[in-house]
Structures are given as C-alpha cells and as structure tokens.
C-alpha positions in Angstrom: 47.5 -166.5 103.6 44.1 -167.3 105.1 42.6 -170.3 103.5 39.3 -170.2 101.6 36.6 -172.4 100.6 33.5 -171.0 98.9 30.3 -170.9 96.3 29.0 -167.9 95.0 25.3 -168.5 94.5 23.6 -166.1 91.9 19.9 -167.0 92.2 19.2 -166.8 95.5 15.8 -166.2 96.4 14.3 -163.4 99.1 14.2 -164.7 102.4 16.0 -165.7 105.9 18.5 -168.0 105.8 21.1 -170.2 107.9 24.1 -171.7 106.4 25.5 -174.6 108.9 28.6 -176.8 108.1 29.8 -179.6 110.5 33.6 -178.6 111.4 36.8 -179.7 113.3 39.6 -178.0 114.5 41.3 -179.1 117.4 44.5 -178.2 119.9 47.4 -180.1 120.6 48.0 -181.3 124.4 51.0 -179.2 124.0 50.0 -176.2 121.9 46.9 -174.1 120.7 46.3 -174.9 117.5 42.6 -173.4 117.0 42.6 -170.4 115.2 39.4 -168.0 114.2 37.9 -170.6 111.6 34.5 -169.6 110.4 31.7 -169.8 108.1 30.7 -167.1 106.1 27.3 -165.7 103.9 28.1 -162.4 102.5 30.0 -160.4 104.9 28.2 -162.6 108.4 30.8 -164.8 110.1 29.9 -167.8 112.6 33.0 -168.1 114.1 33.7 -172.2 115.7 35.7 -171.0 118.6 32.0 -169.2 119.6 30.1 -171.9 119.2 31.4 -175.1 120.5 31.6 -176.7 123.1 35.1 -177.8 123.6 37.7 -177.0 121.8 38.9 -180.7 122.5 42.3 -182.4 121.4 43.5 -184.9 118.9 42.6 -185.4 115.6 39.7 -187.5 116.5 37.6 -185.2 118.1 34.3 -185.6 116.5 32.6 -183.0 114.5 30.6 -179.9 115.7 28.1 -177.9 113.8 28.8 -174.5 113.1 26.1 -171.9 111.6 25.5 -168.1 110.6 22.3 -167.0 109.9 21.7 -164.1 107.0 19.1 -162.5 105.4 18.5 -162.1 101.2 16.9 -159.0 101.3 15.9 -159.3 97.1 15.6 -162.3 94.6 18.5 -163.1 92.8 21.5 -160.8 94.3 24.8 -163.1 94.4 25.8 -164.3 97.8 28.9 -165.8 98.5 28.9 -168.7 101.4 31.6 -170.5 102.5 34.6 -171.3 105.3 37.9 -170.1 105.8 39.9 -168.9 108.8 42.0 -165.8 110.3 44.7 -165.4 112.6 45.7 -168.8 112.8 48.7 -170.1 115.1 51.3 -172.2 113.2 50.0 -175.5 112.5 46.5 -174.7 112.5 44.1 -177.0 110.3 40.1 -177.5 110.0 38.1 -180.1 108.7 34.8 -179.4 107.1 31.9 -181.8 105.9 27.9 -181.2 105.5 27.0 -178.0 104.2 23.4 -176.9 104.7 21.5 -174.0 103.7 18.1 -173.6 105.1 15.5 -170.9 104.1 13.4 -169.8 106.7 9.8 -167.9 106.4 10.5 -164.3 107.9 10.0 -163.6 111.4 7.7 -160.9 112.8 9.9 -157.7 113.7 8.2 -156.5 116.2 6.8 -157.7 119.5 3.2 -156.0 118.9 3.2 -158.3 115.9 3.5 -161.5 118.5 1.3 -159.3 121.4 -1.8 -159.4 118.5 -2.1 -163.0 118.4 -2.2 -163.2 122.5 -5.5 -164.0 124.0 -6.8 -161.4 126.2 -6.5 -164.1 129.3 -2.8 -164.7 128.1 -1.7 -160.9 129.3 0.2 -162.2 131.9 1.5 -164.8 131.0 5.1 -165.3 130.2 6.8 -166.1 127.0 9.6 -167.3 125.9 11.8 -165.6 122.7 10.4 -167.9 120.6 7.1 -167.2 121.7 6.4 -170.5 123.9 4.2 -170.1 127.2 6.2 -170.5 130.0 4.5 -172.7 133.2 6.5 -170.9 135.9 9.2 -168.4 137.2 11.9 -168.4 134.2 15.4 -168.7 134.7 17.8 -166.4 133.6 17.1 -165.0 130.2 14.8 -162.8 127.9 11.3 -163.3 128.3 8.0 -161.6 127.1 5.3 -160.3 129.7 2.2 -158.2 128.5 3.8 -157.6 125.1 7.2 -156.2 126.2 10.6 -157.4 126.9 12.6 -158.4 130.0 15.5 -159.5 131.0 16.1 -161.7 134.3 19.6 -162.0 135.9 
C-alpha cells in the first residue's frame, strides 16, 4: 500500500501553477531506503529522487524542496494536490512540511511572441530561456539567437 497525503481543491482558478513542499527521505549507511516519493497536481508528479541534491543519510538530513508545476486550463475544475510515494524498499519513510502553491501569469508559447518585443539592434544577441541577454559565449544549454532556438553541447 502506497501511502497518500492530499487536498482536493474545487475552486481553483485558470492559470499556471507550481505546487512545492519541503521533503525528507533519506538512506541508511547500510541500506537504500529512498523510494519514488513525490508530489502530485492532478496526474503531474515531481518526483524527490529527480530533484535533490543528495540523497543523504540519517534522519537528520535537512529538508529539500520538491515542486511540480501544472496548468488549470478553466475556472473552477477540482484538482487534487498532494504527496505520496511508489515502489518503496522496506523501511522506506518521508517527511513532509511547507506546502506552497503559487499561481503564475501565463507564459508566451511561442518564441515569435518573445522575438516581437526584441529591438531591431538586439537580433543578435543571445538570450537566455528565460529571456535574459546574455554578455558573452553561453555555456552549455538552450539559448535564443534571432528569434529561434539552439542548443550548445
């Protein structure tokens, strides 16, 4: 049985969201102990094993955020959020503490959309995802040059 912890909220307004939770779960020095524990909006999963930094030992490790990010595509449709975990080894535990749930204004979908607000001096310049100027040569990454997408290794 696959332990669950969870809200269903029924007025929910339109918009993007991210759910983040502050989570333990640690191995023991002799044994994995960390199993697939998650946080969940709807059916979209932000698994803790993908997103920490260590898995660490003891029960003392501190605390790490975990988050999933979802969309409410209309007002008012039930969403369940929540944590739980699958496919735990024996002895597997979590702790959880600090829910948050954050509504975001809706991000353009296309590039063109971020390309309209570029000055025509800015055409080669390079962005970033997030649609910060870059001063130089990027790392490795996604970047934005004239409008499009690339990738560097």
């Amino acid at each position: 049985m696959n332990p669950v912890i969870s809200q269903t909220i029924a007025t929910l307004p339109k918009g993007c969201y991210t759910l983040s939770v502050d989570m333990q779960a640690s191995n023991r020095a002799s044994a994995v102990r960390l199993g697939k524990q998650y946080v969940f909006a709807g059916e979209k999963k932000g698994y803790f094993a993908d997103q920490l930094s260590t898995a660490g030992e003891g029960d003392t490790y501190p605390m790490q955020t975990i988050s999933v990010s979802f969309e409410q595509e209309e007002d008012n449709i039930p969403v369940t959020i929540g944590v739980s975990t699958e496919g735990a080894p024996a002895e597997t535990w979590f702790k959880i503490d600090n829910f948050r749930l954050t509504r975001y204004p809706k991000m353009p979908t296309f590039i063109s959309d971020v390309r309209r607000s570029l000055s025509p001096d800015a055409a080669d310049s390079i962005y970033d995802l997030m649609g910060r100027r870059l001063g130089g040569i990027p790392s490795s990454g996604f970047y934005i040059r004239g409008g499009k997408k690339f990738f560097v290794p």
